[in-house]
Each structure stands twice: as structure tokens, then as C-alpha cells.
N, C-alpha and C positions, 0 to 999 in steps of 0.2 A: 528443391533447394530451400525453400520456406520452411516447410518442415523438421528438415534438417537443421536450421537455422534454430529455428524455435526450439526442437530439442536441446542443443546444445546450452542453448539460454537456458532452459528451464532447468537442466540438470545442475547448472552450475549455481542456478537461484536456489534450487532446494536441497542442493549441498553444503550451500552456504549459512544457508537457515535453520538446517538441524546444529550444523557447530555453534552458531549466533545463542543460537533458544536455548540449547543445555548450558554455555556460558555464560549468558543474562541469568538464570536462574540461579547459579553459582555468585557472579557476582552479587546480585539484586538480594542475598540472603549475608554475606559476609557484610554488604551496606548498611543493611537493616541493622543487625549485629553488632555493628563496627561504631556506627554512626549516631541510626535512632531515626523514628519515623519521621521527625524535624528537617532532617537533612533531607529526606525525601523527598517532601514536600518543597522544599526551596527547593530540589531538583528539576521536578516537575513543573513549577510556578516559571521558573526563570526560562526554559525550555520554550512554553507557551507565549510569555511575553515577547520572545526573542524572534516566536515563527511570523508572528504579526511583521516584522521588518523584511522579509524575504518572500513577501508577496511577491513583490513585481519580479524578483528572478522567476517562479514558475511563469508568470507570461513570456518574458523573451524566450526560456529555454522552449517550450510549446509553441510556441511562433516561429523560433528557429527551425525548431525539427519539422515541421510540418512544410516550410520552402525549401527545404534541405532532400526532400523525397525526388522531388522529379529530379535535379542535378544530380545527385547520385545514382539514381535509374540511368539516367542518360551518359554520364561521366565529364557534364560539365565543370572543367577546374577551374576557370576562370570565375565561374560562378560560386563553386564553389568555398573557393579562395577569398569573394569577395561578401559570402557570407560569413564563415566563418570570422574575417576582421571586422564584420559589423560584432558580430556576437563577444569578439574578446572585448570591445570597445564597452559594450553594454554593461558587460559582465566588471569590468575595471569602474564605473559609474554606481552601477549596484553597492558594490563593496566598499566606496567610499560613502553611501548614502546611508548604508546600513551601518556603517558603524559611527556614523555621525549622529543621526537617529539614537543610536541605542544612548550614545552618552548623553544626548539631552533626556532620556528617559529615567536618568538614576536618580534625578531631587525627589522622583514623585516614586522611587519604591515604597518607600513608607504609608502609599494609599493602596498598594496590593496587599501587604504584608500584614495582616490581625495582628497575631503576636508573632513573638519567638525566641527562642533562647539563643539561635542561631548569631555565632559572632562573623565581625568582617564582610557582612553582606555588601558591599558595597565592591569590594575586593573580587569577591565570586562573582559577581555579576560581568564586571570587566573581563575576566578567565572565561563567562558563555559567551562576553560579544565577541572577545579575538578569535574563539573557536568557531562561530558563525560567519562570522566576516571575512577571516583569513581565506578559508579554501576557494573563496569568489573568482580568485586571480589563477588561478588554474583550471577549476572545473569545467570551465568551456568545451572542452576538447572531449570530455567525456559524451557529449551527444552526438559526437562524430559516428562512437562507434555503434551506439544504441540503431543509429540509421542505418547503418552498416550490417545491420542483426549480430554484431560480437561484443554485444554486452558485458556478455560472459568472460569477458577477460576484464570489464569492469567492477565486475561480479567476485572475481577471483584474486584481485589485487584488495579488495577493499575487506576480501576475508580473511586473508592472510593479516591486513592490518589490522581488524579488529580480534583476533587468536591473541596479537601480539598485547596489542591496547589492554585489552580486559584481563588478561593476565597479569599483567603488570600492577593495574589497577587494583582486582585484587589481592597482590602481595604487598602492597603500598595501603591497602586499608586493614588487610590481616596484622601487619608488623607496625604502622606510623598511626594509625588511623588518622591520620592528616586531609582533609578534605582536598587543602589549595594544592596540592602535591600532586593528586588523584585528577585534578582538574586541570592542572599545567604539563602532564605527561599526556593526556585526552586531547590538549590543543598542539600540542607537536607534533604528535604522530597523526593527527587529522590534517596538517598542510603538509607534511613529508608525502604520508598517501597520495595526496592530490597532485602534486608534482611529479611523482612516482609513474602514477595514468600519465598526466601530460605526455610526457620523457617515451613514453610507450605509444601514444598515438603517432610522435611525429614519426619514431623509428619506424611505424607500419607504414606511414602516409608522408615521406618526404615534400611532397609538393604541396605540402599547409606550410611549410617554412620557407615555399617561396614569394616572391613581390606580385602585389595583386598589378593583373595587367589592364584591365577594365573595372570600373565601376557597377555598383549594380545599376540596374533599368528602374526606373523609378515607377515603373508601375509593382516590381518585387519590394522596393523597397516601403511604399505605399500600403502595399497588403501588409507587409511586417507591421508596421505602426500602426495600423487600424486593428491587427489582431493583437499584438501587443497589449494596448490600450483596453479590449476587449476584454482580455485573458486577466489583465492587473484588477480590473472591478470587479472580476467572477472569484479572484482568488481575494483582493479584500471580503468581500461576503462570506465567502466561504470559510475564512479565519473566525470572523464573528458567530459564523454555522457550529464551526468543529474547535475553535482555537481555544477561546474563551472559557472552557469549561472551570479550569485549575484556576483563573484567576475567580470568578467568580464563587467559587468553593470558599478559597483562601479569603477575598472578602467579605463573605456573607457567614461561614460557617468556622475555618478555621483552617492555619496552614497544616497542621494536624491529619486534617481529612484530606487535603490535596493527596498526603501520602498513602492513606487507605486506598484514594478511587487511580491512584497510579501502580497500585499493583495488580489491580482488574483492568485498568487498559492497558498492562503488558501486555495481560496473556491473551486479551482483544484483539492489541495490536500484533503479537506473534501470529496469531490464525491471519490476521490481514495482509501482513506482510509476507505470512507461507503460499495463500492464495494470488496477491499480486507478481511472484513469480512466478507461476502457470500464466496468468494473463496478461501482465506486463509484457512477459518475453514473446507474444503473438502480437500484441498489437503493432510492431514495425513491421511485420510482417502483412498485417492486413491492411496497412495503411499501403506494401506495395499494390496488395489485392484492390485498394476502391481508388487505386491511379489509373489499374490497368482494365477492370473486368466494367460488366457490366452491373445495374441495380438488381438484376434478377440473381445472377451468379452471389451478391454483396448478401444479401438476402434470405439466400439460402444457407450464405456459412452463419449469418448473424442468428438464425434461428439455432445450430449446432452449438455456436457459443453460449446461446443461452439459456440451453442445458445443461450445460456442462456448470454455465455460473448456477444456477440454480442446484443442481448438486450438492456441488461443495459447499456455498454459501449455506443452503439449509444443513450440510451434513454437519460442519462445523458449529453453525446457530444452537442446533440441537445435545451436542457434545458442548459446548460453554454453557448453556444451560444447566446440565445436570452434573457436571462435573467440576463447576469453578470452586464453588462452596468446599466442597468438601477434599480439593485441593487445599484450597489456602489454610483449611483447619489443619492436615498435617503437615502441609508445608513453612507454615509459621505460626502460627496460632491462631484458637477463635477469636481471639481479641483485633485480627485486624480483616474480620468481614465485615461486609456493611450489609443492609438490608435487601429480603430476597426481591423486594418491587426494585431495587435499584439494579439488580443484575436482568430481572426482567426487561427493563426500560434502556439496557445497554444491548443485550442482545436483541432486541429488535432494531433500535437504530443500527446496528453492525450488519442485519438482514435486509433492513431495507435501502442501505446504500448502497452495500453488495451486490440487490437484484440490478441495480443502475450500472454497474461494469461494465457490462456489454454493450451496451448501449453508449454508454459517454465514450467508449473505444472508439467506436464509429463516428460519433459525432468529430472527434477530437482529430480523428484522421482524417474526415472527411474536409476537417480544416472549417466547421461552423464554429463562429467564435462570438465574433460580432449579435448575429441575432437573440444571445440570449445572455449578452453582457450582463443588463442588469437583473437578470432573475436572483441570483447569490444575494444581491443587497436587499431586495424586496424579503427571499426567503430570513438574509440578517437581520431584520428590523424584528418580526415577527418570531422568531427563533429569542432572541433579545427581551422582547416584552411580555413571552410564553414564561420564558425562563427568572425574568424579575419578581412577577406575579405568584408563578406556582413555587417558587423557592421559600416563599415564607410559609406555603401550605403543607409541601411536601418534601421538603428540605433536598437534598442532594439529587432525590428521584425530581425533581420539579427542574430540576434546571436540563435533567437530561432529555424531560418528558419536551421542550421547548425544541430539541433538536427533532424529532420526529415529528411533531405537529406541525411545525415548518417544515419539513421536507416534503409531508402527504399535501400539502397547500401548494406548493409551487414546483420543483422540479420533479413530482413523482407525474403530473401530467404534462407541464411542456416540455421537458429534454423528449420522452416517446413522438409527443405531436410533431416538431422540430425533424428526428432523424426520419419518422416515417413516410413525413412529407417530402425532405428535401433531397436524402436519399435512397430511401426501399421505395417509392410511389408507391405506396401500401394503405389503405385505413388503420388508421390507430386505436379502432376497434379490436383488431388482429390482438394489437401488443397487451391490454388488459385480459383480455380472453384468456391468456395464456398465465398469463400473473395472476390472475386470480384461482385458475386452476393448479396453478403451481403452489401455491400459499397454501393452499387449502389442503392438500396432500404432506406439504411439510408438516400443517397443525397438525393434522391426525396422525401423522407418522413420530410426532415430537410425546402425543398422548401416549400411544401405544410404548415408543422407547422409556416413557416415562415409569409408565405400570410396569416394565418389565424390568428395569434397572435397580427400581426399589425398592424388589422381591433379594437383593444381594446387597451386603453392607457394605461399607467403605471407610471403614475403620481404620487402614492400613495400605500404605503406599500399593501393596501385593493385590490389595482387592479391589482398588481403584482401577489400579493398570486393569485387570479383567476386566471390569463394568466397564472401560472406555473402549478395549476390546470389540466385547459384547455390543455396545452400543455402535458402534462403527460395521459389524458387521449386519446385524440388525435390520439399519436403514439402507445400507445399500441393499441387502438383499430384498427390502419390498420396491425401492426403486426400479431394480433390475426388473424383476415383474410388471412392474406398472410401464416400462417406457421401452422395453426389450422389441414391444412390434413395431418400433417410430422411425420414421427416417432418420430422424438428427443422432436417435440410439446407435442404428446399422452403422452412421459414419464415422461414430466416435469409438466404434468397436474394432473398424476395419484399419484406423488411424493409428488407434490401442495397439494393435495388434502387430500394425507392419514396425512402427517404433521398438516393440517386443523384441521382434525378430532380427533388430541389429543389432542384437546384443549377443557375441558368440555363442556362448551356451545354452539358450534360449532357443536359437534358429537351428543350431546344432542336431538338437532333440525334435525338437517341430519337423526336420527334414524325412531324420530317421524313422520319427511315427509314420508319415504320411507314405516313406517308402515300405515300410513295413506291410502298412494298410494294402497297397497297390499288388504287393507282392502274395499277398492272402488271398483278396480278390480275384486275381490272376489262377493264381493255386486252386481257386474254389471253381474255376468253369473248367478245368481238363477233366 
């Protein structure tokens, strides 16, 4: 049932993300076009400023979900019922805090903002806080279903809305080029959506729309606030880790460049968000796994995942390496790449966070929250004072080089020490053993894709698409070799395979060989 579950997620995640990716590209090119890199950057700029106030929602929602496992295992409604009205309460608290927040934040736009020719900025800015703020008062109900592993219908509602959105968007920047037009169609159809789920969860789940009958037990309610609290100081930190980049561009270099380094953390983010649906959609899944199994069994899948992260993560690492450049030169000109040390210093930060997936999965399900509150704020300071220093040295590469030297300092060894101890009983010797073996094969394998991808030009959308090709098939096929005799290979092959085979056509044919085979066999001993 897990499996199945997860398929379904993930097909619905990476159906969703091919339509999203070719559509952002569409739009993200009519903007440029329409607007001018200016606009972009206030995009971007006002996007990052805005995630800082929605910190404390990922605590609740991660606190929620994580008390929400066992009463769903079990079918406590009661419980339930009296989680879910903590969580709408939270979430109605949130949304008034965020958007109170955000308007005392508008006197002091003018210390983000260098320059700009950009008019009304004060006007846009309110268009990102209604579109942040607004869907607060619904969303709740979406991590019902994620615990429920059908995601994928929230996966499926939110695609349908963004086909709609971005369409619209770009016929409204092809024909008005109207910025606030493009921006007040984005916030309407972002709290229609969200209401839309709502409306969808209760019809699945009648009995959330009924009157809670008990209270929660104040030892649930206890754990929620102390992880809460936990989760809110890991996620400020973490803002300061990852958030802060675009303002510190815009104030240090120029809003200008925000919109260069926001078209390299598209296509960053597109691989991110392609790969958080493979792993997204397991982790409810494994979070029923570390309620019910044991550390040996947790253990053994965690080793399987983090192959599978390692995979992808390097195979992707390796394909943005050699192929963003010479993207963006025919996809909009050279005039808006930036330096090749800055795509290097991006794609390792996007590698080394990646190899963390697996790993924070665990953690995250295992419900550790509390023990390493403050690591994010320690790794923020130092991410902070990496990035002030190197920015005058190294300009846009300095600020990103901050994000990576802070990570190898604090969460690249305690989040491992943390899950190995409290949940594998494992030495955390084990877990660099493997990372470092792991790294080390991507680097030579990144050399080798490198020597052989450069022997073919890329002059032309037609030669690019080969060389990614090429490259894709390349690395897996020295993977395959390398990791074909390993356990964690066999099970991702066997897993491969039986998901394969539910696909009619697939199993169809597989039957027919293997009866054909039986039938020859048979034939060859009379």
C-alpha cells in the first residue's frame, strides 16, 4: 500500500512539473520580453523578503503532520478533529501576523532596493503580501491529505490552477504588459485554489466538519508547542541560510543582478522541485515505516534512499553544471549569464543539501525537532558573516560561497550524528564513509561527462538537447556499473521493476516474454 501510495504521488508530482517547467519557461521569457530584467528582480527581491514572514507556518504545518501520524494509523477522530482545530486556529493567527508584519515592513523598502526605474513599488509589494497571506485561511486542510499519502490530488488541483494562472499571466503580459494586472490575477486564483482543496478535503472526510468532542491530552498538546517552537528557530535560520540571497545581491550589487541570479535559480529550483517529488511523496510513507518497524528495518530502507538521493542529486548536479550556460545563451542571450565560479558555487550548494534529503526525512519523521533547534541560527550567523566578508571579494560568488561554508560547519555533521544515534543505533562513521565515497565518484564521473560532452557543440537548441541526452545517459550507465552488485541497487531495481509492471502495456509484454521463454525451454528438453 505504501508503494502504491507513493507511486501515485510521485506520478502526479512529476506530471505536474513537466507542465509547470515548460510553462515557467514560456512565461519567464514573455516577462523578460514584456517587462525587462528590472521587473525581475523586484520579483524575486519581494518573493525572498516575503518567505522570511512564513517561517512559523512551516513549524506548525511539520508539527501538525508529525501528531497527525499515529491518529491516522489508528483512526482516532476525536483526536483527530481536535488536531486539525488546533492547526486551523494556528494557521487563522499566522495569517494575521504575516500580514501585519509584512505592512510594517514597507517604510523600510527603500533599504532593500539600490535602485530602479521600477514605478508603484509600494503597490506590488501589497499584491505579494495579499497573495502570501491570503491562502493561510485555507491551507490547513491540505496536510490532511499529504498524511493520508493523496497528496496527489493536491498535486493535481494546484496544477490545474497553475495551466490556468500562467496562462493567463502570459496573455496579460503578451497584450497589457501590465505588471499589477499580472499580479492581481496570481492572487485570485491562488486563494480560489486553496479553497477549491479545502471544499475537496471535507467532501472526502465529512467528520473534519464535525464538533470536536474531547480536547486534546496535554501531553499532545505539549509536544506540539515544544516542536513548534523548535521548528520556528530552524526555519528562521534557515531563511537567513537560503532566504537572504536576493536581498543581499539587491543591496550590495544591484536589483539588476537579483534578476540574472533568478534565472539560474529557476532552473536550480526546477531540478529541486523535480526531485522533491520522488522524495517528498515517500517521506509519509516512511514516516508510517519509523512508527511501526524497527531501527534495523528504518535502516536498511534509509541506506536504499540514499542511493537513490545520491543518484539523482549527482546526476542532476552534473547536467546543471554543463549545460546551464550554454542554455541561457540560446535561450535569451549571453548578456544574462553570470560567472562560471558562480554556477560552480551554486551547484555544489544544490549537491550538498540534496545529499541531506534522506537524511532530514528521517529526522523529520522521526519527529527530532527540539534537539537541534538551534543549529540553523548558529549555521545563520556564520552563513551571514561568510557572506558579508566574501561579497566585497568575490561579489555574487561570495555571498553564495557563505551558504556552503556554513553548511560543511554545522549541519553537514550534526543532523548525521543526531539521526544515527537516535534513530539507526548506527556509528556516524558509517554515514561519511559512504559520502565521501559517494562524492568522489560523482567528481570523476562529472570529469569524465565533462571531456566527453565538450568533444560536441552546443550551438543550437538541437545540439544541446543531444549533449543532455548524452550526458544522462553516460552517468547512469557508469553508475549502473559501479552500484549493479549492492544491495540497496537489487532493491531499487526490484521496486523499478514491479511499479514497471503495473503499467498494462509494460506487464503485458514482460508476461508474454517470460511465457514464450518457459515455452522454448519446455520445447528444448523433448
Amino acid at each position: 500500500m505504501r508503494i502504491k501510495s507513493s507511486l501515485l504521488n510521485i506520478s502526479a508530482g512529476l506530471g505536474n512539473q513537466i507542465i509547470i517547467t515548460a510553462l515557467s519557461f514560456i512565461s519567464r521569457t514573455v516577462f523578460i520580453n514584456s517587462l525587462g530584467i528590472e521587473y525581475l528582480g523586484i520579483n524575486g527581491l519581494f518573493t525572498s523578503i516575503l518567505s522570511m514572514l512564513t517561517l512559523a507556518e512551516a513549524g506548525i504545518g511539520s508539527s501538525i503532520i508529525y501528531n497527525l501520524y499515529k491518529p491516522v494509523a489508528d483512526n482516532d477522530r476525536p483526536k483527530i478533529l481536535a488536531l486539525m482545530q488546533l492547526y486551523k486556529k494556528a494557521y487563522q493567527i499566522i495569517a494575521g501576523v504575516v500580514l501585519v508584519l509584512g505592512l510594517g515592513l514597507m517604510p523600510f523598502l527603500d533599504l532593500f532596493i539600490k535602485e530602479t526605474s521600477v514605478e508603484n513599488i509600494s503597490f506590488i509589494y501589497v499584491l505579494f503580501l495579499i497573495n502570501t497571506a491570503a491562502p493561510y485561511l485555507f491551507v490547513y486542510k491540505n496536510s490532511f491529505l499529504n498524511v493520508n499519502q493523496k497528496n496527489y490530488i493536491v498535486t493535481i488541483v494546484f496544477s490545474i490552477s497553475a495551466i490556468i494562472s500562467t496562462c493567463m499571466k502570459i496573455a496579460i503580459l503578451y497584450f497589457t504588459e501590465n505588471y499589477i494586472l499580472y499580479l492581481t490575477v496570481e492572487s485570485i486564483l491562488s486563494i480560489i485554489t486553496s479553497i477549491i482543496v479545502a471544499y475537496i478535503v471535507d467532501k472526502m472526510y465529512p467528520f473534519l466538519r464535525e464538533k470536536i468532542k474531547r480536547k486534546l491530552d496535554p501531553e499532545t498538546k505539549a509536544s506540539f508547542i515544544k516542536n513548534m517552537k523548535a521548528i520556528i528557530l530552524q526555519n528562521v535560520g534557515n531563511y537567513f541560510i537560503f532566504g537572504v540571497d536576493s536581498i543581499l545581491i539587491s543591496s550590495f550589487v544591484s536589483i539588476a543582478a537579483v534578476g540574472l541570479y533568478s534565472n539560474y535559480k529557476m532552473l536550480i529550483d526546477i531540478c529541486r522541485t523535480f526531485l522533491n517529488q520522488v522524495f517528498t511523496n515517500t517521506y509519509h510513507s516512511l514516516g508510517n515505516l519509523v512508527a511501526k518497524e524497527s531501527a534495523e528495518a528504518i535502516y536498511r530502507i534509509f541506506k536504499v534512499t540514499y542511493l537513490l538521493n545520491f543518484w539523482l542529486y549527482s546526476l542532476l548536479s552534473i547536467m546543471l553544471y554543463l549545460m546551464v550556460e550554454p542554455f541561457i545563451d540560446i535561450w535569451i542571450g549571453t548578456e544574462f549569464k553570470m560567472t562560471n565560479i558562480v554556477l560552480l558555487v551554486l551547484v555544489i550548494a544544490f549537491y550538498e543539501r540534496g545529499m541531506r534529503n534522506s537524511l532530514s526525512a528521517v529526522k523529520i519523521t522521526a519527529g527530532i525537532f527540539h534537539e537541534d533547534r538551534f543549529s540553523p541560527m548558529f549555521q545563520a550567523v556564520i552563513n551571514l558573516g561568510v557572506s558579508l566578508i566574501f561579497v566585497k571579494l568575490w561579489g555574487i560568488a561570495g555571498i553564495f560561497a557563505g551558504s556552503v561554508i556554513s553548511a560543511l560547519m554545522i549541519p553537514f555533521w550534526y543532523t548525521p550524528w543526531l539521526v544515527y544515534k537516535k534513530v539507526f543505533h548506527q556509528p556516524v562513521g558509517l554515514y561519511y564513509r559512504s559520502y565521501v565515497y559517494y562524492t568522489i565518484i560523482g567528481a570523476v564521473t562529472c570529469l569524465i561527462a565533462t571531456r566527453v560532452i565538450k568533444l560536441i557543440p552546443s550551438n543550437t537548441l538541437l545540439e544541446l538537447i543531444f549533449q543532455s541526452v548524452l550526458c544522462f545517459i553516460l552517468v547512469n550507465i557508469i553508475y549502473v556499473a559501479l552500484f549493479y552488485r549492492t544491495a540497496e541497487f537489487k532493491y531499487l531495481f526490484v521496486v523499478a521493476r514491479s511499479l514497471l509492471l503495473k503499467l498494462p502495456k509494460v506487464s503485458t509484454i514482460y508476461h508474454k516474454t517470460i511465457k514464450r521463454k518457459r515455452h522454448m525451454e519446455v520445447g528444448g528438453t523433448k
